[in-house]
C-alpha positions in Angstrom: -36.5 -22.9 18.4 -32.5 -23.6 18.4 -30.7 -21.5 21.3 -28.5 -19.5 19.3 -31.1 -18.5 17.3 -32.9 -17.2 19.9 -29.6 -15.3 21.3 -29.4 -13.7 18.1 -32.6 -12.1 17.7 -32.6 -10.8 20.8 -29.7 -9.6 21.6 -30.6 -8.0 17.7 -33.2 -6.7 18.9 -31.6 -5.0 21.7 -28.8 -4.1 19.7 -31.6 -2.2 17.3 -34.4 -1.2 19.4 -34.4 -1.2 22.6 -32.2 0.1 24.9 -32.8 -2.3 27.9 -34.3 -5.6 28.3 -37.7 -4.4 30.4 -38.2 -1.9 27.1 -38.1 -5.2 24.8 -40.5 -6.7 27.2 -42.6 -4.4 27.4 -43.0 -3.7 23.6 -42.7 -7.4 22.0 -44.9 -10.4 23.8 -42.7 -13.0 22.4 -40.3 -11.6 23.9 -41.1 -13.1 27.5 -40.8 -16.8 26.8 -37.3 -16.3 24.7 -36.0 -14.4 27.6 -37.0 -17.5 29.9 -35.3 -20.0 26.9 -32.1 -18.1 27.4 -32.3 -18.3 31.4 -32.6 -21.2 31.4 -30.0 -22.2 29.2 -27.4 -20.4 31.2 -27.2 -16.6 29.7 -28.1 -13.8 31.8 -29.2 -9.6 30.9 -25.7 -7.8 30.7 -27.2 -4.0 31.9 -23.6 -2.9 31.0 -23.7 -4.4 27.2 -27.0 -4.2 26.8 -27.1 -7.8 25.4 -27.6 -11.2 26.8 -24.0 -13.3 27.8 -23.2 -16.8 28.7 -23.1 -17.1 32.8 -22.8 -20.9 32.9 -22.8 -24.0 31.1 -25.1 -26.1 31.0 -25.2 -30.1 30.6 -27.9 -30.5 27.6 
C-alpha cells in the first residue's frame, strides 16, 4: 500500500476515533503493521496533534 495512503487513513482514523495512537492499536489489528510502514518511512506519533508528522526524509 502507497505511503500517503496509509498516512491518510490513519491519521483519519485518529482524527475520528481514537484519541491516541495506543487506543487505535489497541482496537484495530491492522493498525500495527501501518504504524511500522509510517516509521519506517520517516513520520513519527505527534501526542500534541494527535496525528502522525514527517520527522525525516528518507532516500526511497
Amino acid at each position: 500500500m502507497d505511503i500517503n495512503i496509509v498516512l491518510s487513513l490513519i491519521n483519519t482514523r485518529l482524527r475520528d476515533f481514537y484519541s491516541s495512537k495506543e487506543e487505535l492499536l489497541d482496537d484495530m489489528d491492522s493498525a500495527y503493521e501501518m504504524v511500522k510502514k509510517l516509521e519506517e518511512n520517516g513520520y513519527e506519533y505527534s501526542k500534541e496533534l494527535n496525528r502522525f508528522v514527517i520527522t525525516q526524509q528518507t532516500s526511497n
